[in-house]
C-alpha positions, 0 to 999 in steps of 0.5 A: 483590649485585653486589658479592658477585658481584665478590667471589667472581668475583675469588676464582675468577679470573674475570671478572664480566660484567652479563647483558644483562636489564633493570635496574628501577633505570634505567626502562624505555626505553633512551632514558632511559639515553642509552647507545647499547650499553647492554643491562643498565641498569648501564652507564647510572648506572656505568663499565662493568666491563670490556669483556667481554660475555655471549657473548664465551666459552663457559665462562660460569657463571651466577648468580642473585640470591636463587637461588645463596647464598654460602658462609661460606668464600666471603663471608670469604675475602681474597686471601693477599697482602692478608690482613692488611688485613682483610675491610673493606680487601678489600671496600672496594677492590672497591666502589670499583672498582664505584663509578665513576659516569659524569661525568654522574652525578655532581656533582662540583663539589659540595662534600662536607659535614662531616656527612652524616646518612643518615635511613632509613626506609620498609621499614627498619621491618621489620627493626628498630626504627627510630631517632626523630628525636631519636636521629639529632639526638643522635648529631649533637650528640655531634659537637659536644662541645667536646673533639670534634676535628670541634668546628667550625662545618660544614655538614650534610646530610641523605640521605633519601627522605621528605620530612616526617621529612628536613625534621624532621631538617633543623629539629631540626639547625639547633639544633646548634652546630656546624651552619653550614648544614643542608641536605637533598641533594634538593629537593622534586620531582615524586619526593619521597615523602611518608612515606605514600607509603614503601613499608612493605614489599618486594612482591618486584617493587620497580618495583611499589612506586615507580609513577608516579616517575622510577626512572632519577632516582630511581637517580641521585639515590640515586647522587650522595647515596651519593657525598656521603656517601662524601666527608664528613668525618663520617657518621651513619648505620645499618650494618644498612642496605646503603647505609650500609655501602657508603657506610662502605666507600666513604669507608674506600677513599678515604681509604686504610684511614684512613676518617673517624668514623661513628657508627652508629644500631644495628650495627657495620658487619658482612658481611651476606649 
């Protein structure tokens, strides 16, 4: 949504500015953050978006989520000077410029896998008919096939929240010839989240459905995953999901236009507002 905000404020020529109201991502203590002037949460996970802030100027034009749709002329339109790269170029510059973690949000020493396979699950299920296991392991072995340019023994990881269906994953990958190492981005902690424990559907107040969990590390960890799927050389993932495609448009900026192959468990990557 921010995102889209940035978009539309772009072709407006004016400047997106985060209200100061609570963002759940981030709990709900300003300790937590560890951002002396942080009011809205963004800039606790994000360097900030400029240095304007609410109030700065009076010509200020609120939008709420959910409340204040796009126009179709709105969600496609490209600056005339960039319209023969694309929508998908336009809109993945934009995210790479929303997407500059803090320092201490990111580990950059992290070598960024061969394969990053992004397992979603939990709500997903109300929307489409969920990929099995076997699927995602399937698309992985495609990778292998000898006449593969990524036909190399590599390092695989998994991205996702549930522990029993990430670790099953995890097994089954091992199987593959190319996989060197499989690994999953989060070690089991006091916020993994049993399959059980996946929220099933949206309440419509999203801190209702992770009670009892560290959202701030929950946000981060979220954070650092979508970078290392960014940064991977190859990635299987579901471009119905907003995080796969913002993953998808994240490594399509930073690699030049030229992003590296994907394979997508069921669309093709698409606008989705």
């Amino acid at each position: 949504m921010v995102l889209m905000n940035k978009h539309t404020r772009y072709r407006e020529s004016r400047t997106l500015v985060i209200a100061p109201a609570r963002w759940w991502l981030v709990g709900q203590s300003s300790a937590d953050c560890n951002a002396e002037d942080d009011v809205s949460g963004f800039s606790c996970i994000f360097e900030p978006i400029s240095k304007c802030k609410a109030g700065y100027h009076p010509d200020i034009r609120e939008f709420t989520p959910g409340n204040d749709p796009f126009t179709q002329e709105e969600r496609f339109w490209v600056p005339e000077a960039y319209k023969s790269h694309g929508l998908l170029w336009f809109r993945a510059q934009l995210a790479a410029f929303l997407f500059r973690p803090r320092p201490d949000r990111v580990l950059e020493h992290v070598l960024p896998p061969g394969i990053a396979v992004h397992l979603r699950r939990g709500d997903k299920s109300t929307e489409i008919a969920l990929p099995k296991i076997s699927d995602y392991i399937n698309a992985v072995r495609i990778l292998c096939l000898p006449d593969h340019p990524e036909n190399v023994r590599t390092n695989v990881v998994v991205v996702g929240d549930e522990t029993e269906s990430s670790t099953s994953l995890t097994q089954g990958l091992y199987e593959l010839p190319c996989a060197l190492n499989v690994s999953r981005t989060r070690k089991p902690s006091a916020n993994s989240l049993p399959d059980a424990k996946v929220p099933q559907s949206r309440s419509g107040h999203l801190a209702q459905d992770f009670q009892n969990l560290n959202m701030l590390q929950m946000t981060v960890e979220a954070v650092q995953d979508l970078w290392i799927m960014s940064k991977s050389d190859v990635m299987v993932s579901t471009m119905s999901s907003n995080y796969g495609r913002l993953a998808y448009e994240l490594n399509y900026a930073f690699k030049g236009g030229c992003p590296n192959p994907v394979i997508s468990m069921d669309v093709l990557w698409h606008d989705p507002h």
